[in-house]
N, C-alpha and C positions, 0 to 999 in steps of 0.2 A: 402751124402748131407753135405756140407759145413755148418762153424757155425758165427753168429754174435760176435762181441766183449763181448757180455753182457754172451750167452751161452756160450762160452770157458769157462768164467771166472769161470763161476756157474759152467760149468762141472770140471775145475780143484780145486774149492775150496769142491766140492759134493762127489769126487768120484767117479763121475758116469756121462754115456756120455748122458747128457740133451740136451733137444728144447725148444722152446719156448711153454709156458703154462704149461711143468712140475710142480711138486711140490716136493721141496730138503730143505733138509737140510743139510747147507755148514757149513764151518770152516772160523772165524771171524779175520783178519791180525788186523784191529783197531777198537776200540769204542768209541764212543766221544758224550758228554752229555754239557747243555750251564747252563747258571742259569737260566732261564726258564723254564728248561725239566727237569734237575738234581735231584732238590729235588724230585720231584714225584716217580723218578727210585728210589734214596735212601732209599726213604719208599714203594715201590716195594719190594727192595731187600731184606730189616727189612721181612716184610709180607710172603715172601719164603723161610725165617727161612734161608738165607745164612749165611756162616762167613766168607769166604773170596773170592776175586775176583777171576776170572780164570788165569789175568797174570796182574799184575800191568804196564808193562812196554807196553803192550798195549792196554789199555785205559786215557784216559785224561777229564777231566771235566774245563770249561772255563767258567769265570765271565766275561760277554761282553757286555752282552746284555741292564740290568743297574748298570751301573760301571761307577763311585762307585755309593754306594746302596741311592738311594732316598728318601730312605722310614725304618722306623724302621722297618717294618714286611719284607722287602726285605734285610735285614741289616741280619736277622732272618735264613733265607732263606741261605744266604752266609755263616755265621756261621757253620750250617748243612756239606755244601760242604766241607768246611775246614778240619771238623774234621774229615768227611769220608773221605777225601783224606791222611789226616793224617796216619790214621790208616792202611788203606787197599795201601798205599801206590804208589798210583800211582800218571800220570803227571796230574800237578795242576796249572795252569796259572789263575793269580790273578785281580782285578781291573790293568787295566793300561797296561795289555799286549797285547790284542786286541781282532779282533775278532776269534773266534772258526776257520770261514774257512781260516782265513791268516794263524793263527798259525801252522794247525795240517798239510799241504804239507810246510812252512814255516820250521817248527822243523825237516824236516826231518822223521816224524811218518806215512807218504804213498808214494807208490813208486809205480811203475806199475805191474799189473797184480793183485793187493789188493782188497779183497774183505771189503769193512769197513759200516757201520754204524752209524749213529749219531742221537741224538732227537732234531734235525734242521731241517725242509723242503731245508734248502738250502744244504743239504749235499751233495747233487749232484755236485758241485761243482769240487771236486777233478779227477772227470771224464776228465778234462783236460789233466791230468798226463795218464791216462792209465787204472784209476782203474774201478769198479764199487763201487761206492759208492752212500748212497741212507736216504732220511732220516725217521726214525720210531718212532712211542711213545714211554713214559716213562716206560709202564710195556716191551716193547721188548728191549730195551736200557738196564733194568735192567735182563732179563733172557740172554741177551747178554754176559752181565758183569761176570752174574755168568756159566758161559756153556762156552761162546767161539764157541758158534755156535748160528745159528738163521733160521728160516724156510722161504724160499724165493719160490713165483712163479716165473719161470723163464718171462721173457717179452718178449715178439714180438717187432722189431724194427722197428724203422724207420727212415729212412735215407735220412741226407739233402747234396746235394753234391752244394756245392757251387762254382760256375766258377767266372772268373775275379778277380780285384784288386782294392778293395777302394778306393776313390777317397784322397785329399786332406781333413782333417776336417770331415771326414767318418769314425768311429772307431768302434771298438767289439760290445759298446752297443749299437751304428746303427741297426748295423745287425740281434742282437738278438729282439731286440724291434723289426725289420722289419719281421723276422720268426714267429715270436710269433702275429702278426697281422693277417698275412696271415694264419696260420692255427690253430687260433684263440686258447683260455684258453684251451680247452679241444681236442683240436687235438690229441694231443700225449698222453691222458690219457693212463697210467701203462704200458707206451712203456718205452723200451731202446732209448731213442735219438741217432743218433749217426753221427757225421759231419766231412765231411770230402770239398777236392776239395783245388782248387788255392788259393781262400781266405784263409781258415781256416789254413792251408799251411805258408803265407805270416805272420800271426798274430804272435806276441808274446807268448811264455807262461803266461805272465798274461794276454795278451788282450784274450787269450784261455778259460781263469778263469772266464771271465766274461760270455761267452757263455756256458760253461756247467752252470754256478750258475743259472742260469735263465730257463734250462731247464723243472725245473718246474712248470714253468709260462703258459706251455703250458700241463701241467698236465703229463709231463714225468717221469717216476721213476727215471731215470739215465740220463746223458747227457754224451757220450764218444766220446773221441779222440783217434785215434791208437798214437801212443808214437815215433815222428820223431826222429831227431838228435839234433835240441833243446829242445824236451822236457827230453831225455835221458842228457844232458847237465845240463838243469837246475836240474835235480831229483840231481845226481851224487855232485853237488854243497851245495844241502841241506840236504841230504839223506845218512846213510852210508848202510844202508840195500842194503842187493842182491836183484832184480828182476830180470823178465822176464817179456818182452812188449807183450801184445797180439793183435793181428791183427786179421779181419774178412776174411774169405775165399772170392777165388772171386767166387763161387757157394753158397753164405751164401746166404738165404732167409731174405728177408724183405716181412713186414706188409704191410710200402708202401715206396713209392719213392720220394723224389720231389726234383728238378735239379734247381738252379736258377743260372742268370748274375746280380753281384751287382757289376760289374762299375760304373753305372751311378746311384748307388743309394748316397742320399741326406739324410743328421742328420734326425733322427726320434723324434718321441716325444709321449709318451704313454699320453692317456690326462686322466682326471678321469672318473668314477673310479673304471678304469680295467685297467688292466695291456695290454689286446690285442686291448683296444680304442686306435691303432697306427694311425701316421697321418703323412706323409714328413713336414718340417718343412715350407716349402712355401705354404702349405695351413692350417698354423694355425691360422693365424690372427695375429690380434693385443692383448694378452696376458698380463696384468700386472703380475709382481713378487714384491712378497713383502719377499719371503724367497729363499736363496738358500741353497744346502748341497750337498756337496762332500766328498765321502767318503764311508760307508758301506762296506760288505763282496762282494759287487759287482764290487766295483770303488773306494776302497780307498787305493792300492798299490801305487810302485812309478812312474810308467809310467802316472797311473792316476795324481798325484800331478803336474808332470813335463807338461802335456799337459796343466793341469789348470793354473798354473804356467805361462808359456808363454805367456798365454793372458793377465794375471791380472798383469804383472811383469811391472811397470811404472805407474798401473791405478790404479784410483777410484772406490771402486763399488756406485752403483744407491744412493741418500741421501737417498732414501725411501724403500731402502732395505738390507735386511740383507743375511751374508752369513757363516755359520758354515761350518769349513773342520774340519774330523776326520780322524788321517791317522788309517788302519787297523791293523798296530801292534806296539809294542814297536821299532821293528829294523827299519820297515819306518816310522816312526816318529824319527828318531835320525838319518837317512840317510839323508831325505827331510833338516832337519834342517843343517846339513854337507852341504848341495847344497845350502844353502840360501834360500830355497823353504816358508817356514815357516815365515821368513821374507818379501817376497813378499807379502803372506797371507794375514799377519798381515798388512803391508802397507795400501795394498788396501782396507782395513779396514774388515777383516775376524775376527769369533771367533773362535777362537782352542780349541778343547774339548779332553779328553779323548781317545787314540787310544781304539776304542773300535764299539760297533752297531751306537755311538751316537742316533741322533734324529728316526734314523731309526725306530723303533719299538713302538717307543710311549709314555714312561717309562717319560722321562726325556729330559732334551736336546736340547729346540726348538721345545716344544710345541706348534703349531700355533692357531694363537687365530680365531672365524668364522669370516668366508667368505674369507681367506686368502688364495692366492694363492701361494703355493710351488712348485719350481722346482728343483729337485733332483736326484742322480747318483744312488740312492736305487733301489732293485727290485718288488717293490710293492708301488701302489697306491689307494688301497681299501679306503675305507670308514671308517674314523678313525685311518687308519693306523696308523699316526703320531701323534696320542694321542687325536684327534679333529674329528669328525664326521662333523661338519660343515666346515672343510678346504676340499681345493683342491690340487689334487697331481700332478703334471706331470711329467713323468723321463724322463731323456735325458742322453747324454755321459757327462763326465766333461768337455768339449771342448764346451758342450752346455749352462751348469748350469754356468759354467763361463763367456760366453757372456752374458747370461740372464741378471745375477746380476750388471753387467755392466752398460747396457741400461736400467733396468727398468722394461723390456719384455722379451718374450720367443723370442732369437734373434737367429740368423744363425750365429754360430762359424765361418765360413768361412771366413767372412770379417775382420775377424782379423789374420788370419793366412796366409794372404797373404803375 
């Protein structure tokens, strides 16, 4: 019987030839902790009476989330990470470098066929490149750190085979807002996602990045890609580590199946607030925005900048609204600025914050104040998300969040990319 992307992985990092619903324990390629999760592990690790990591060269801990620190007791928090990284020496990316999921396939620290970890729900992310990656709390983050192994059930899959070719003004996070509507938050509960088909095919490596990051949104463990000849491209370019790409048999078993044609699919818009309240953008209505934001572990690379970029490059945004970009690391944030990207921004009257989660999370950064209506590239629109329980969330692509800011409203990127 043939194996899914997710089982191979399990089986070559376990030792042992797994299925789905197993229970193993595999061998850890990376770890990776944010300023969120960190500290907890740190004093995890204290509590297990460890002393030293299992390999400093693979794990990493990232300040992104609020960066820089807000708050004296968050200020507190950093400190901690610092010294631990000091000591046990491993990679330690600081205020200003960005966020966890640009850096750690960014630096070259996952490559295909990696089994990795992190205390991020978005960790899933890296599933783009080839790997399984998945995200866990603070106390397994920390027996991570100290062992270099960690106990995983294997996942039943489920597989989106996606036909056709996006349209004009149709981008990654279309599609994934679009999958994530149709088989709603919890469809894919503790499944392996795994996409494949024409589209997915056609996409970029980062527009790739955007569709495993979101994986989770539909309660996926993982979100994978078998590993083309651009994703082998881009790894080789940031990456000096050896892999092997893992592919699914074509006798591999799935949970379930489901085939779609996104030709004629049209900009999405997740409304509040839930992430699978999806809706085409032509039956959303009339919309005010009084916030926009581009940027996050979602959308804040350089293809995302350059899309947003084209539309705002000559414009205005709305008088009555605002718009924060954040790019996602130090290197796009100094590329974008190389393009003149950043200047357009700023023109059209943007605020540039910190390569970093910016407003995303709540912390800091575009706080909205009630009854405001946000539209943003992030991957979450819950209730409070962005620091406000009484705001409203809606995501869209940055092709959308940049027409929004525009007009006023949640508008159809299209009419500007013509």
């Amino acid at each position: 019987m043939g194996k899914t992307i997710a089982e191979k992985i399990l089986s070559n990092k376990s030792g042992q030839d797994v299925k789905a619903n197993d229970i193993v324990i595999a061998d850890l390629d990376f770890v990776m902790g944010q300023d969120g999760t960190s500290p907890l592990a740190i004093k995890a690790f204290e509590n297990m009476q460890a002393k030293r990591v299992f390999d400093p060269e693979r794990i990493a801990m990232v300040i992104d989330h609020s960066s820089p620190s807000p708050l004296q007791g968050v200020s507190e928090l950093h400190r901690q990470m610092r010294v631990f990284a000091q000591q046990q020496k491993i990679n330690f990316y600081d205020i200003g470098d960005g966020v966890c999921h640009q850096l750690v396939p960014e630096q070259g620290h996952v490559v295909p066929g990696d089994l990795v970890i992190g205390a991020d729900s978005h960790t899933c992310t890296y599933g783009a490149i080839n790997a399984l990656s998945t995200g866990v709390g603070s106390t397994d983050l920390a027996a991570g750190i100290i062992s270099g192994k960690l106990w995983f059930k294997v996942p039943e899959t489920f597989k989106f085979i996606i036909n056709g070719k996006l349209g004009e003004g149709v981008f990654s996070k279309d599609l994934i807002l679009y999958l994530i509507g149709d088989v709603t938050a919890d469809g894919a509960t503790y499944m392996a996602a795994e996409y494949t088909g024409e589209a997915i095919n056609d996409l970029s490596v980062e527009a790739r990045f955007t569709i495993s990051n979101m994986a989770i949104e539909m309660g996926a463990k993982c979100g994978l890609m078998e590993a083309d000849d651009k994703t082998i491209a881009w790894v080789r370019e940031h990456s000096k580590k050896d892999f092997t790409p893992v592919s699914a048999d074509t006798d591999a078993v799935y949970a379930k199946i489901k085939e779609y044609d996104v030709s004629s699919l049209e900009p999405q818009i997740a409304q509040p607030h839930t992430v699978d309240n999806v809706t085409g953008i032509s039956k959303i209505g009339d919309v005010p925005i009084h916030q926009g934001v581009i940027g996050t572990c979602t959308n804040g690379r350089m293809e995302d900048l350059r899309i947003a970029a084209r539309i705002l490059k000559g414009r205005r945004i709305n008088k009555d609204t605002r718009l924060i970009v954040a790019a996602s690391s130090r290197q796009i944030m100094l590329q974008a600025m190389r393009e003149g990207l950043m200047e357009i921004f700023m023109e059209a009257g943007a605020a540039i914050v910190t390569p970093g989660c910016g407003p995303c999370v709540g912390t800091h950064n575009g706080v909205p104040s009630d009854g405001e209506n946000v539209i943003s590239t992030a991957n979450r629109n819950f209730k409070g998300r962005m620091g406000n329980n009484k705001a409203f969330i809606y995501l869209g692509s940055p092709a959308t969040v940049a027409a929004s800011v525009l007009t006023g409203q949640i508008t159809d990127p299209r009419q500007f990319l013509v």
